[in-house]
C-alpha positions as CSV (number, residue, x, y, z in Angstrom):
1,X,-2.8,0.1,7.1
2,X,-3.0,-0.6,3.5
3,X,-6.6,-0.3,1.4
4,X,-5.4,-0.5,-2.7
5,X,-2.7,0.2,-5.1
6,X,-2.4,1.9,-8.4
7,X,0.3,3.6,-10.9
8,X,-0.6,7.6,-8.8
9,X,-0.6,7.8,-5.1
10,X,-4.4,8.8,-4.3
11,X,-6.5,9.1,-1.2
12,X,-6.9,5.8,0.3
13,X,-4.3,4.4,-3.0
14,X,-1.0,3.4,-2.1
15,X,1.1,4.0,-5.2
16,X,2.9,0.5,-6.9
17,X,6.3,2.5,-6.5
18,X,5.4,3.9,-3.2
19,X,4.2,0.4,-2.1
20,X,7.6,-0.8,-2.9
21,X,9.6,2.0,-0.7
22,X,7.8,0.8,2.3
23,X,8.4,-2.8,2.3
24,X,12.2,-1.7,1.2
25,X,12.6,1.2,4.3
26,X,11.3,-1.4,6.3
27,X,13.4,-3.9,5.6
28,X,16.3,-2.0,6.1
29,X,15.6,-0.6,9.4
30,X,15.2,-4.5,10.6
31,X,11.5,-4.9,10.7
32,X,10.2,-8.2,9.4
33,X,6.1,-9.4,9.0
34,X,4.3,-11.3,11.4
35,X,0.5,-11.7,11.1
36,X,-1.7,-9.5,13.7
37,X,-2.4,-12.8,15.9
38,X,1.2,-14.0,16.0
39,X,1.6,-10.0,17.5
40,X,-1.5,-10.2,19.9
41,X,-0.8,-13.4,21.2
42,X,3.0,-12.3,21.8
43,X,3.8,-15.3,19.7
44,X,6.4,-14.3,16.5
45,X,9.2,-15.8,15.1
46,X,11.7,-13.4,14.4
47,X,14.9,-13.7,13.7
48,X,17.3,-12.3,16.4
49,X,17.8,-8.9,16.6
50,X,14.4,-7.9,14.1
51,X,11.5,-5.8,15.1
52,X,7.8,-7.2,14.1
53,X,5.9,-4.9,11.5
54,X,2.4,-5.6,10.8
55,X,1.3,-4.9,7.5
56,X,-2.7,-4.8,7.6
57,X,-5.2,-4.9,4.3
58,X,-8.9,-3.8,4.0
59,X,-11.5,-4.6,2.6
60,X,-10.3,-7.1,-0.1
61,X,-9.9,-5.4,-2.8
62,X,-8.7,-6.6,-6.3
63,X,-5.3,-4.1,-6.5
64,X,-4.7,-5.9,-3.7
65,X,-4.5,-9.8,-5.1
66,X,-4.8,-10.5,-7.9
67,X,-3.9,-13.3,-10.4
68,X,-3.1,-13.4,-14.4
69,X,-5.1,-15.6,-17.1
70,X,-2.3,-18.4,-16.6
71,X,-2.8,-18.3,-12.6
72,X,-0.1,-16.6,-11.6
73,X,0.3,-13.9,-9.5
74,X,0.0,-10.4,-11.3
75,X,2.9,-8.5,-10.7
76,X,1.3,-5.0,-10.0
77,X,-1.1,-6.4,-7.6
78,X,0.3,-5.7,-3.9
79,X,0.7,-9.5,-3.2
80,X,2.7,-9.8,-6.2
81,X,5.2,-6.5,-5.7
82,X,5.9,-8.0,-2.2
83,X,6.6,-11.7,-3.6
84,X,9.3,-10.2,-5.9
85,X,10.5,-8.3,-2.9
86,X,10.4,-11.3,-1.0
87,X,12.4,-13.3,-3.9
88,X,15.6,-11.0,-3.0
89,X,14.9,-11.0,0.7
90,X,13.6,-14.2,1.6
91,X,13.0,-13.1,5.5
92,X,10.7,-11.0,4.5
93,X,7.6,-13.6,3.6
94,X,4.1,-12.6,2.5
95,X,2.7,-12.8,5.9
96,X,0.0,-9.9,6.4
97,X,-2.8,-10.0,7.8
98,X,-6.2,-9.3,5.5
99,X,-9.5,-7.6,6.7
100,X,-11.9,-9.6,4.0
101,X,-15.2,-8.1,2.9
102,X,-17.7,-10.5,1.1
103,X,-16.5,-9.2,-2.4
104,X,-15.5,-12.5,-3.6
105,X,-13.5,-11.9,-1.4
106,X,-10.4,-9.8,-3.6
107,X,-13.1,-9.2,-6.2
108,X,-13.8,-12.7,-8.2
109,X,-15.5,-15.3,-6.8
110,X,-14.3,-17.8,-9.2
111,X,-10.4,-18.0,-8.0
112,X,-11.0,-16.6,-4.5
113,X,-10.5,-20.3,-3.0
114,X,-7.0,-20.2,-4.8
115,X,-5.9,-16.7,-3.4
116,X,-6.8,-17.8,-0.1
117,X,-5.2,-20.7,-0.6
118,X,-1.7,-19.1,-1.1
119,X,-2.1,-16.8,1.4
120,X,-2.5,-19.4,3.8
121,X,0.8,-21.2,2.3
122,X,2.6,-17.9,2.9
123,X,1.8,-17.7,6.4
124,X,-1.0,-14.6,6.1
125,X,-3.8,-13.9,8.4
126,X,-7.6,-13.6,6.9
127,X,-9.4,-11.8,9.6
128,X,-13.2,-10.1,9.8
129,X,-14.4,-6.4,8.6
130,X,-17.6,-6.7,9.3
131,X,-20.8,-7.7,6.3
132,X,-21.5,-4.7,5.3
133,X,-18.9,-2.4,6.6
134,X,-21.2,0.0,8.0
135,X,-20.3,2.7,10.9
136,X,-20.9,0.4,13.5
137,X,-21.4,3.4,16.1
138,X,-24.7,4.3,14.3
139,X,-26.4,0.9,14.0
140,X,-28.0,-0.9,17.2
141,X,-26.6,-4.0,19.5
142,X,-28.5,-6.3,17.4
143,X,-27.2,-5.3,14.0
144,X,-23.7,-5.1,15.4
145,X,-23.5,-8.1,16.8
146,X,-25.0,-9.6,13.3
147,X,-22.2,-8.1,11.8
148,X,-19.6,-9.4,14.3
149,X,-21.4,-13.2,14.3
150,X,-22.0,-13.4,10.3
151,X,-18.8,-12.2,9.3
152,X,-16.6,-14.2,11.9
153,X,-18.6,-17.3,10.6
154,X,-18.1,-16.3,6.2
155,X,-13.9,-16.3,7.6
156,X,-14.3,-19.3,9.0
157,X,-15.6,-20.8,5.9
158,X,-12.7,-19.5,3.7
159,X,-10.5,-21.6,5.8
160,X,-9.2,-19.6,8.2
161,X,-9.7,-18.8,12.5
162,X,-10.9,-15.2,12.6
163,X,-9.0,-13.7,15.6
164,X,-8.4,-10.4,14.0
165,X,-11.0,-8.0,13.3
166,X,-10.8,-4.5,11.2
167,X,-13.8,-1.8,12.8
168,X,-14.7,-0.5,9.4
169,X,-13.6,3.1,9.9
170,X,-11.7,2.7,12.8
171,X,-15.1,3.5,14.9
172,X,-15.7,1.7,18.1
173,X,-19.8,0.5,18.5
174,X,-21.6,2.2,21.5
175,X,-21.7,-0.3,23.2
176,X,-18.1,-1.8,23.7
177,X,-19.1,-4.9,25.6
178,X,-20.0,-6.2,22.3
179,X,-16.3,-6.5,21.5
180,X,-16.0,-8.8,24.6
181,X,-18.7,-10.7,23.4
182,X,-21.4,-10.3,20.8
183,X,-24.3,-12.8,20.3
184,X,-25.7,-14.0,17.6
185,X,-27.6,-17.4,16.4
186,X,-27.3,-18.9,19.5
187,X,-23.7,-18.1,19.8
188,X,-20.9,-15.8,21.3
189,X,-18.2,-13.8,19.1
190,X,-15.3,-12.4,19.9
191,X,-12.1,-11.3,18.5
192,X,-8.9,-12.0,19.7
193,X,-7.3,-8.9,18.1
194,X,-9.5,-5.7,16.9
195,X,-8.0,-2.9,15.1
196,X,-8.4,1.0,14.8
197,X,-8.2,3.1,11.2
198,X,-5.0,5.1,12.8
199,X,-3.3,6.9,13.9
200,X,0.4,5.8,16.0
201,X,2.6,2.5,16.3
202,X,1.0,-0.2,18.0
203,X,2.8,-1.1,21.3
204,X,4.4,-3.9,22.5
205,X,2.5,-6.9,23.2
206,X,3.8,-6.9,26.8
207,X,3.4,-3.3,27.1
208,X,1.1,-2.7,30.1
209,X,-0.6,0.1,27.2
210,X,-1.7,-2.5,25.1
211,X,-5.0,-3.2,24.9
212,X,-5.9,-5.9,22.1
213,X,-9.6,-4.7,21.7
214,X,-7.9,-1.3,21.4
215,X,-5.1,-1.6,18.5
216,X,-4.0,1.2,16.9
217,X,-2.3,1.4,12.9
218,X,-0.4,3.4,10.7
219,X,-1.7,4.6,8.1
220,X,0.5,4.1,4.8
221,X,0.5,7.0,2.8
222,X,3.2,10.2,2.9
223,X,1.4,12.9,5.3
224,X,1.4,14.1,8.5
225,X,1.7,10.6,10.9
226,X,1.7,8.5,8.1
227,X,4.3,5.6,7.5
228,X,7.3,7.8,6.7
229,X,6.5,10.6,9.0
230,X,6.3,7.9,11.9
231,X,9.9,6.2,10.7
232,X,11.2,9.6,10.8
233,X,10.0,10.8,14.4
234,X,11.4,7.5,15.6
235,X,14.8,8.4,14.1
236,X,14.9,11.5,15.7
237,X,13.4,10.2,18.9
238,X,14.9,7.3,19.5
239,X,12.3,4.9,21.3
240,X,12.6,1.5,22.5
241,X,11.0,-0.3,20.1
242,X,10.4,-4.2,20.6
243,X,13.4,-6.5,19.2
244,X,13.7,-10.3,19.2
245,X,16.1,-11.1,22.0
């Protein structure tokens, strides 16, 4: 669970170098990207022996793609750091999955349509956070499923099926039918695939614990059950973790 980048690790700001480490520990210890759907749906292509990681983004911020005066991908921009990773380890593609906020979306409207464009080349997911990102827990039915209809619709104009969805916060509304269904505009909503703010490994897909409206993350940063401490419990628990037969 990824929200920006920056030179200094900061709350809620994974570090450029510290970015890097993680896509490089990862790599090493066999795990390879699929997109959130491709995991919900029990539907990745992995090459033998790999275990799926999911890397999720939120809210669209700039750090988090961005592109140079000539067009090309900038470098210290998260998108860019993984395609130079991905240059020396080619089975290890840009495919993540996005929580998009109506902020362009990655901050400028002007070459938003080419981001998204790439993304979608690489194989990434653009999924839903909501409008306005507001604790859905302290708004009413009607407002959440505005949120949940409107925003499913603004992903669907960007090109993309929103089957995933980010709950800004990782809070659950009260009533948690509407993830089932929400209605809005003379329409039903739902999401394949909706995501927590923390704070364990997702299980398996055919896990009889996994619950797709229900999808727990890990949150990337060096604490206490972040992405390290969770790498290192494994390694001195082992666990069973899923691998491509």
């Amino acid at each position: 669970m990824y929200h920006r980048t920056g030179p200094e690790e900061k709350y809620m700001v994974r570090s450029r170098k510290n970015f890097l480490a993680d896509l490089e520990r990862l790599f090493r210890l066999g795990y390879r990207p699929v997109t959130l759907a491709e995991y919900g749906s029990n539907r990745m292509s992995l090459p033998r022996g790999s275990s799926p990681v999911v890397l999720t983004f939120d809210d669209s911020d700039p750090s988090q793609f961005s592109l140079k005066s000539d067009g090309t991908t900038d470098p210290n921009s998260m998108v860019g750091i993984w395609r130079s990773f991905e240059k020396k380890h080619p089975d290890f593609p840009v495919k993540g999955t996005f929580f998009v906020l109506p902020n362009g979306p990655f901050g400028r409207q002007e070459d938003a349509a080419k981001k998204l464009s790439l993304l979608k080349k690489w194989g990434s997911e653009i999924g839903s956070h909501t409008m306005t990102h507001r604790s859905l827990n302290k708004i009413s039915d009607s407002e959440v499923s505005v949120e949940f209809g409107k925003s499913f619709e603004y992903v669907r104009k960007l090109g993309f099926t929103p089957d995933s969805m980010a709950l800004p916060y990782g809070v659950l509304p009260k009533n948690r039918d509407l993830l089932k269904s929400a209605h809005y505009g003379g329409k039903n909503y739902r999401y394949s695939n909706v995501v927590l703010a923390g704070s364990e490994p997702a299980p398996s897909p055919m896990s009889k614990s996994f619950n797709p409206l229900r999808i727990p993350r890990v949150k990337a940063y060096d604490g206490q059950m972040g992405i390290h401490w969770w790498l290192d419990f494994n390694k001195k628990h082992p666990t069973k973790p899923y691998v491509q037969p």
